[in-house]
BASETI-756559 format. One record per residue (C-alpha): residue in three letters; chain; x, y, z. Coordinates in steps of 0.001 Angstrom, whole numbers. Example, Ala and Ser with C-alpha at 12.3 -4.5 7.8 and 13.67 -1.06 7.14 Angstrom:
% BASETI-756559
     r   c        px        py        pz
   ALA   A     12300     -4500      7800
   SER   A     13670     -1060      7140
This chain:
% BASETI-756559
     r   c        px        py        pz
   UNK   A     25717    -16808    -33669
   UNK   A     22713    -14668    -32751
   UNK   A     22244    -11876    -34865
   UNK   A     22352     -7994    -34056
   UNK   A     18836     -7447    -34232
   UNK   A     18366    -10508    -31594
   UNK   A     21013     -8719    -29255
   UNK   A     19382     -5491    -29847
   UNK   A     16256     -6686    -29070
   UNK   A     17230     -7544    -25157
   UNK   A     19056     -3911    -24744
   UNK   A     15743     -3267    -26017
   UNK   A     13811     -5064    -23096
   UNK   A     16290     -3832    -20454
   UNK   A     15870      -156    -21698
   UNK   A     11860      -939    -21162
   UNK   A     12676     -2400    -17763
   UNK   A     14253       439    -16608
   UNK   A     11528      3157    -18264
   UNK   A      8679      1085    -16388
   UNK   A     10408      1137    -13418
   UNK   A     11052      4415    -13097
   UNK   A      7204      5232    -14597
   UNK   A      6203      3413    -11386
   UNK   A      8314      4806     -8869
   UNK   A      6654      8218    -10230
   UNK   A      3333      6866    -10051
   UNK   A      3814      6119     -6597
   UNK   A      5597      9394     -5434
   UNK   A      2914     11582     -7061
   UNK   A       381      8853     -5239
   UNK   A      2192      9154     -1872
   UNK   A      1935     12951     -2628
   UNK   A     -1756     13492     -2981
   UNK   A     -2645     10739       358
   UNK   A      -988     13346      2211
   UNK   A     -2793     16407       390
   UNK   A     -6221     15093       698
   UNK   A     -5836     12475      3933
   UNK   A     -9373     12607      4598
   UNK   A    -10519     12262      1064
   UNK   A     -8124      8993       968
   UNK   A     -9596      7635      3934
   UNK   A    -13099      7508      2211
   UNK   A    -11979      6087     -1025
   UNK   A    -10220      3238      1242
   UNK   A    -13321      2810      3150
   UNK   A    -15452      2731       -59
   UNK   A    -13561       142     -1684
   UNK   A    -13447     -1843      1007
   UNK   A    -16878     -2161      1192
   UNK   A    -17524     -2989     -2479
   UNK   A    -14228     -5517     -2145
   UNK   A    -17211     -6786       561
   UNK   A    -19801     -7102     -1838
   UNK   A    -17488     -8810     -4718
   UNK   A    -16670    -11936     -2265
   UNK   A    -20507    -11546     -1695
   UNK   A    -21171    -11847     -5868
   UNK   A    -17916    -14484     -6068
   UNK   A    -19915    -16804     -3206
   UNK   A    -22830    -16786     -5470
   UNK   A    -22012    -17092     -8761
   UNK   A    -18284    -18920     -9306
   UNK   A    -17139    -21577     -7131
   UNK   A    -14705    -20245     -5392
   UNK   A    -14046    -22058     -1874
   UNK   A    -15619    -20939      1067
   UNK   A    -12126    -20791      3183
   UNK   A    -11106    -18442       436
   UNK   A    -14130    -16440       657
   UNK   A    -14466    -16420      4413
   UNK   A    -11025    -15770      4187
   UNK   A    -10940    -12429      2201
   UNK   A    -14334    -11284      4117
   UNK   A    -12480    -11062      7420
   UNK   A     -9713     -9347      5810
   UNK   A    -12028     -6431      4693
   UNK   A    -13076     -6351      8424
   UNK   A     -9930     -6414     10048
   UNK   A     -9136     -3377      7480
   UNK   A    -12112     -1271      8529
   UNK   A    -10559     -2226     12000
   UNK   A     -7026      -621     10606
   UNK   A     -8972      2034      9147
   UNK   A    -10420      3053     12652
   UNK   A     -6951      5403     13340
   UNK   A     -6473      6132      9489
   UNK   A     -3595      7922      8715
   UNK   A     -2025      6673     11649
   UNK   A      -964      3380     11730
   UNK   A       716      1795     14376
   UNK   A      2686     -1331     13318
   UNK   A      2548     -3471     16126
   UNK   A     -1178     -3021     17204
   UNK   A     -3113     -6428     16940
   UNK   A     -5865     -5003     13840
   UNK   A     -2519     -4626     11961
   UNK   A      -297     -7779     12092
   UNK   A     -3814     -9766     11627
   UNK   A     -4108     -8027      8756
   UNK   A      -585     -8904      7585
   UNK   A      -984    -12567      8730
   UNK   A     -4323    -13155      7230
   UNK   A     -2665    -10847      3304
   UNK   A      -250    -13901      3210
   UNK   A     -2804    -16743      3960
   UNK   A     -5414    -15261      1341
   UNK   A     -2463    -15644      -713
   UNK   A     -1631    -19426       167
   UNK   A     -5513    -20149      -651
   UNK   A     -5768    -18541     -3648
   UNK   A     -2396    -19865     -5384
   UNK   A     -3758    -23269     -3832
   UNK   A     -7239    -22953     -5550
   UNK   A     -6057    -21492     -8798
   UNK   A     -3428    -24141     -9388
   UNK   A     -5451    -26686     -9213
   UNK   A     -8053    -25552    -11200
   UNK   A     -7854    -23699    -14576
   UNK   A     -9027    -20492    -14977
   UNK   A     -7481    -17796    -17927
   UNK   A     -4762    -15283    -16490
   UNK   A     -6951    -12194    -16648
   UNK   A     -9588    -13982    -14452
   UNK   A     -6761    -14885    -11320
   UNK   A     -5183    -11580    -11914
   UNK   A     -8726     -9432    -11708
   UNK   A     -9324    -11301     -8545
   UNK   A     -6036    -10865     -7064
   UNK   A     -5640     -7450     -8063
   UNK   A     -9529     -6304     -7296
   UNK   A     -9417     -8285     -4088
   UNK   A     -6775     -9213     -2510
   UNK   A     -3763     -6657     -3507
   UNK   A     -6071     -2795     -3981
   UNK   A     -6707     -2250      -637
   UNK   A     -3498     -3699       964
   UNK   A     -1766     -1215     -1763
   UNK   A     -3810      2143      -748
   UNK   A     -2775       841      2864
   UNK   A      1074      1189      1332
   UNK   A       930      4764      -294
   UNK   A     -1104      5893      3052
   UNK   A      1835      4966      5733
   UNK   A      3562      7902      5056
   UNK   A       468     10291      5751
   UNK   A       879     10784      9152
   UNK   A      3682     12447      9051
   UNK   A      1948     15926      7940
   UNK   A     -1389     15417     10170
   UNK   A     -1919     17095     13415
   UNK   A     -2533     14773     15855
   UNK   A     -5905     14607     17530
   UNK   A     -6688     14459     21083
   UNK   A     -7750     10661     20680
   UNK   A     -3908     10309     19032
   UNK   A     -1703     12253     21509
   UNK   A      -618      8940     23813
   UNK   A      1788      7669     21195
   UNK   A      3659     11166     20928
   UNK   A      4003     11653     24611
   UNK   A      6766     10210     27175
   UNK   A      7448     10579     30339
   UNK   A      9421     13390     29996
   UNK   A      7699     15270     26863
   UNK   A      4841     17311     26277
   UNK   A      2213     17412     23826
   UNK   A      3851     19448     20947
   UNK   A      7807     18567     22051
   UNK   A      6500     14580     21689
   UNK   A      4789     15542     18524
   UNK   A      7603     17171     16506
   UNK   A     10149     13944     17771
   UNK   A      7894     12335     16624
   UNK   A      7871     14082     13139
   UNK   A     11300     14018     13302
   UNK   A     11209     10178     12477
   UNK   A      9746      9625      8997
   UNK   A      9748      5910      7441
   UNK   A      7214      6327      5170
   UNK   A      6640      5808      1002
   UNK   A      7058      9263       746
   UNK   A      9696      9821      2914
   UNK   A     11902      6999      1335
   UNK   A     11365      8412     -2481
   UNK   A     12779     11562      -971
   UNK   A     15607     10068       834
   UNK   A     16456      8414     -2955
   UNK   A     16165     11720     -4186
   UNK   A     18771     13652     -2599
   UNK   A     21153     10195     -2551
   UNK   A     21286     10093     -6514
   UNK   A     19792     13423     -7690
   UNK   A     21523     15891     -5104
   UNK   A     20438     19805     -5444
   UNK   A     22939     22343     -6657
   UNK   A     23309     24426     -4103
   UNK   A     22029     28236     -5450
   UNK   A     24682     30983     -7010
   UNK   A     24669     34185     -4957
   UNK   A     25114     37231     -7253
């Protein structure tokens, strides 16, 4: 029979389970918060890190011996999200820039896991190249879908909020009106388990 500190010890783990789960669903709120404070500040950090996600296939090429599908591979990723970035913070789901981009996140995955298995490298090595190269940018991408639900739309943008029957500001608040971003969701969980009290009048 196991003894209590044995059983304690997996409350234990589920309590920490739940704690980290909850720190990152904060993280991410207050994340999804500021894209949509500073949207323009955002976009440059994206495009920054892009560019030096660029320059680490460039240094992987050279000095490890890494595959060339895998770094040919990530290089027109990084592309195709400067392409993506082009409309940044609107994002339009079915354009061809964005489903590429999808397409080619799962087949840099399929090379990678294919590389790395057969070849050993330590854990913090395969995670520091998934994490600085393959999953950072994809992730800003995630916290930034919900930013264009605050922004004004510029002249370039107003097609998308306009239909046949609409004008330029009625199309743009319907369009407000539908909100499926990170942000948007955290509030929606919000109000489903933490409801507000509605206010005493005195």
């Amino acid at each position: 029979m196991p003894g209590f500190l044995y059983l304690l010890s997996w409350v234990s783990t589920i309590v920490h389970i739940c704690l980290g789960t909850l720190a990152l669903a904060a993280a991410l709120y207050y994340l999804a918060e500021l894209v949509e404070e500073y949207t323009s500040t955002v976009a440059k950090v994206i495009r920054y890190w892009i560019w030096v996600t660029i320059g680490l296939y460039i240094l992987l090429f050279l000095f490890e011996s890494l595959p060339s599908s895998v770094i040919l591979c990530g290089l027109v990723s990084q592309l195709v999200h400067l392409s993506i970035l082009r409309t940044f913070p609107f994002f339009f789901l079915t354009s061809l820039p964005f489903i590429i981009g999808i397409v080619l996140f799962f087949i840099n995955h399929y090379l990678a896991f294919s590389y790395f298995s057969s070849f050993y490298y330590p854990a913090s090595e395969v995670l520091a190249y998934f994490t600085m190269c393959v999953w950072l940018v994809p992730f800003m991408f995630f916290i930034s879908l919900s930013a264009n639900e605050n922004v004004l739309p510029t002249r370039a943008e107003s097609r998308p909020f306009l239909s046949n029957e609409d004008d330029f500001v009625t199309g743009y608040f319907n369009k407000r009106g539908k909100k499926y971003g990170l942000l948007s969701f955290f509030n929606y969980l919000k109000e489903e388990f933490f409801p507000q009290r509605g206010k005493k009048a005195f």
